[in-house]
C-alpha positions as a printed Julia matrix, in Angstrom:
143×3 Matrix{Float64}:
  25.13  -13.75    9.47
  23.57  -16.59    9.29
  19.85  -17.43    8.17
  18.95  -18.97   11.16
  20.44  -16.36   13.93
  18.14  -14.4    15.38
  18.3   -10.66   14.59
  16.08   -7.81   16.63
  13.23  -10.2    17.74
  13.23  -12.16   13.59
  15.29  -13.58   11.2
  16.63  -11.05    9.33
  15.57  -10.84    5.65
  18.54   -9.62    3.53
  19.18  -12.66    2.05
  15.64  -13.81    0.9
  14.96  -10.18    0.08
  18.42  -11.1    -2.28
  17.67  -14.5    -3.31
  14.33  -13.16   -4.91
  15.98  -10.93   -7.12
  15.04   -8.41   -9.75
  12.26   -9.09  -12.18
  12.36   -8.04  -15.53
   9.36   -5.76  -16.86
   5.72   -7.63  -16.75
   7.47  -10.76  -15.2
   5.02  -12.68  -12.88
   6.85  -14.23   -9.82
   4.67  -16.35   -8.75
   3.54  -17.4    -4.81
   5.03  -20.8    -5.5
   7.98  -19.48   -6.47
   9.13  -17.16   -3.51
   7.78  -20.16   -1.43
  10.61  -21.9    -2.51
  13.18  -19.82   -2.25
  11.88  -18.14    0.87
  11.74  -21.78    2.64
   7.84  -21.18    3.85
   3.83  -20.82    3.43
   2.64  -17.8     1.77
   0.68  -17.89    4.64
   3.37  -17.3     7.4
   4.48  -14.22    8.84
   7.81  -14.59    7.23
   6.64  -15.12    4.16
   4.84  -11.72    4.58
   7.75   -9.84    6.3
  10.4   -11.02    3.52
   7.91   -9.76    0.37
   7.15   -6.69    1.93
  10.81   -5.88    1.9
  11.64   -7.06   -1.66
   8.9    -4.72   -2.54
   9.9    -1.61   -0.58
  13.69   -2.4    -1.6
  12.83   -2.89   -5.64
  10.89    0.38   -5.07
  13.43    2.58   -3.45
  16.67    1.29   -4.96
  15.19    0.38   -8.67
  11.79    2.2    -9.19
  10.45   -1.3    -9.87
   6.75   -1.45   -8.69
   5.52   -5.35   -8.15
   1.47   -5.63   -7.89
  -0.29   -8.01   -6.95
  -1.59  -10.77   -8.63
  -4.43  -12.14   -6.91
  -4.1   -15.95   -6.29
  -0.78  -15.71   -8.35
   1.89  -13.92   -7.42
   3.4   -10.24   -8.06
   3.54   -8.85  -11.22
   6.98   -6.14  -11.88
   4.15   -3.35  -13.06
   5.13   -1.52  -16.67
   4.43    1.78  -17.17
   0.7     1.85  -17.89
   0.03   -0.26  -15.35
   2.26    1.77  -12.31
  -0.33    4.42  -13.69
  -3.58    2.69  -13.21
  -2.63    1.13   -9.96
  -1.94    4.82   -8.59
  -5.39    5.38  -10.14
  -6.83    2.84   -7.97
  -5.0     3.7    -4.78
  -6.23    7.15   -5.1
  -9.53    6.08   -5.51
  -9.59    3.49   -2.41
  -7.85    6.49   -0.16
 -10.58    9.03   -1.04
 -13.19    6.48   -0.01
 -11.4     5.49    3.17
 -11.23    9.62    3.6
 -15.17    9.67    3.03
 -16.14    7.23    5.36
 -13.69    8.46    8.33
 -15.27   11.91    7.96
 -18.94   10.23    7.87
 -18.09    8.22   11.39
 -16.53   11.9    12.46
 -19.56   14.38   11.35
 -22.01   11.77   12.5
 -20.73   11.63   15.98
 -23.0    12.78   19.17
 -21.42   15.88   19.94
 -22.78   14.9    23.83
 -20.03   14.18   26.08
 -17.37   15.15   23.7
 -13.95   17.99   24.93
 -13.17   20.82   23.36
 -10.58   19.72   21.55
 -12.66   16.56   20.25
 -15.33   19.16   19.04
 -12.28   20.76   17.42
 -11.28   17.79   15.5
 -14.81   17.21   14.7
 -15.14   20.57   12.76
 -12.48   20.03   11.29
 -13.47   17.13    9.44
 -16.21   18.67    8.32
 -14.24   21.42    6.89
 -12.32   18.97    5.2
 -15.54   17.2     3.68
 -16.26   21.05    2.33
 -12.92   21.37    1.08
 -12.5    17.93   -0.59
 -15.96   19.4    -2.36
 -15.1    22.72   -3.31
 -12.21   21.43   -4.9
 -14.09   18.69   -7.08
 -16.28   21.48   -8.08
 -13.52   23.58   -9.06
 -11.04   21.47  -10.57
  -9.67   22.02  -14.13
 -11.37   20.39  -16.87
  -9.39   17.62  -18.47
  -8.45   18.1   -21.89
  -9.94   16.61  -24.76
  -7.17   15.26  -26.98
């Protein structure tokens, strides 16, 4: 198929996704790089859509996790650092959790259905739970 043809609504993405390769551990490819080979801005859609596979394919077919380098590129993550980015998306989701639950349990319950009022409750239950198990967790271990 060719790189121009049209394929579902886009240009498909195989061949960028191919052309970008496999980085080696704590290689930096860098914006201006995949620019290049991907034929656009960083700021385009395509440029978006063709990373965004390269990522998910070096994921699921090579367990290679690429972060982000702000303002540089993306950085083919070694072990200590696939750990500390999990760290951080952890954090981030529990404070995305927190303030959904916030905009939930400080909702009017005025004018609200049943089944709203349902949901409601039950993120507050969740806020409990999310608690209850902070308070109860396991101790780390000294070492």
């Amino acid at each position: 198929m060719d790189k121009a043809e049209i394929y579902k609504g886009g240009m498909p993405t195989a061949s960028d996704v191919e052309a970008l390769g496999i980085p080696k551990i704590d290689e930096l490819i860098t914006y201006e790089r995949i620019e290049k080979i991907v034929g656009c801005s960083r700021k385009d859609n395509r440029f978006k859509t063709v990373i965004e596979a390269w990522r998910k394919r070096l994921l699921v077919k090579h367990n290679i996790h690429m972060v982000t380098r702000r303002g540089e590129g993306y950085l083919h993550a070694n072990n200590s650092r696939r750990i500390q980015d999990a760290v951080d998306r952890t954090e981030k989701g529990k404070r995305v959790i927190g303030k959904a639950i916030s905009i939930a349990t400080a909702t009017d319950k005025e004018g609200l259905t049943k089944e709203e009022l349902r949901i409601q409750k039950h993120m507050a239950d969740i806020s409990g739970r999310l608690r209850l198990a902070a308070m109860t967790a396991p101790k780390e271990i000294e070492q």
